[in-house]
Structures are given as structure tokens and as C-alpha cells.
N, C-alpha and C positions, 0 to 999 in steps of 0.2 A: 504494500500500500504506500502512496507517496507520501509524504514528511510534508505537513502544513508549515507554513512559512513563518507563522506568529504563534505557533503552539507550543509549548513547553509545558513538561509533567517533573514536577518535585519530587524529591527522596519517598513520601507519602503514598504517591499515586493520582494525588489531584492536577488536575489541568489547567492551564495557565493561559491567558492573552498576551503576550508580550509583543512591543510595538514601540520602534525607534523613533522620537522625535526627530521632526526634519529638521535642517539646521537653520532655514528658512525662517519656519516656528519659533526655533529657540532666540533668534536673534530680536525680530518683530516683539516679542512677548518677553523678553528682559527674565530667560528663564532658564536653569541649568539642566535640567530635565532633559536626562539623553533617551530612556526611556520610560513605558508607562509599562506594569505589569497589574492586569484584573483577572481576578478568581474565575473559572467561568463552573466554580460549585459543580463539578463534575467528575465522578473517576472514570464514566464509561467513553473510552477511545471514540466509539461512535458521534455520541452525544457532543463532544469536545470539539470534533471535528466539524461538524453544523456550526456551532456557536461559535468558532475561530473564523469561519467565512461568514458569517452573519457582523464579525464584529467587525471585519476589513473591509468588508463593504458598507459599515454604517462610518466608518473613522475615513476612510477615503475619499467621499460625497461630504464630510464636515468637513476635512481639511481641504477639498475643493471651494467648498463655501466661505471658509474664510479665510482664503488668496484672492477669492475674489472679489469679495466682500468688506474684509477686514476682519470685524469681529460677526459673529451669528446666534442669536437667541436658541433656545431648544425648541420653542415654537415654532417655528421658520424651517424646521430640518425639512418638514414634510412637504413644503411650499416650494412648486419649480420658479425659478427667474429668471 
């Protein structure tokens, strides 16, 4: 099976969202933040894998949003412009 590109599994067995801030980001945003690492409450390999593409495609459409935009409310995510 391929190797998800933001997935990572701890000593435990829980599943992980790991995701490099772009340097872009970091600079605009006065922030040291290389990356972001969220639980995704999961030990099952399957499950993990949905909610690692679920979550690179919700963080890729955000950080499209706000290059473009600047900043973007969470109300807004769902709004095309």
C-alpha cells in the first residue's frame, strides 16, 4: 500500500496529520512554526488514511485562500470567489 505523504503513526499506534508550514506562511505570519502535527484519534491504518487526504485537501484550499486573500475567516472556507 503507498505511504501517505502527511501520515505519521507514534510508538502507540495512533495516527498522526503532520504538515510542513510553507515558508511563505511563516514569513507573512511572523511565525516559527515549521510544522503543524493533529491527532487524527485513530489507530485503524484505514481510517487514518481517509482523514490524512480529507485533511490535505481541507489545508491546501485554506492555504490557497489565504495567498490569495491574505487572511480567511472559517466561515468563508465553504464560499467559492
Amino acid at each position: 500500500m503507498p505511504k501517505e505523504r502527511h501520515l505519521i503513526q507514534n510508538e502507540y499506534g495512533a495516527h498522526f496529520f503532520r504538515f510542513t508550514v510553507p515558508k511563505w506562511y511563516q514569513i507573512s505570519h511572523s511565525t516559527n512554526k515549521k510544522t503543524i502535527l493533529l491527532s487524527l484519534k485513530t489507530k485503524d491504518p484505514d481510517l487514518a488514511r481517509a482523514r490524512v487526504q480529507q485533511m490535505s485537501v481541507f489545508t491546501r484550499l485554506l492555504l490557497t485562500k489565504i495567498k490569495k486573500h491574505g487572511k480567511v475567516g472559517f466561515m468563508s472556507l465553504g464560499k467559492q470567489a
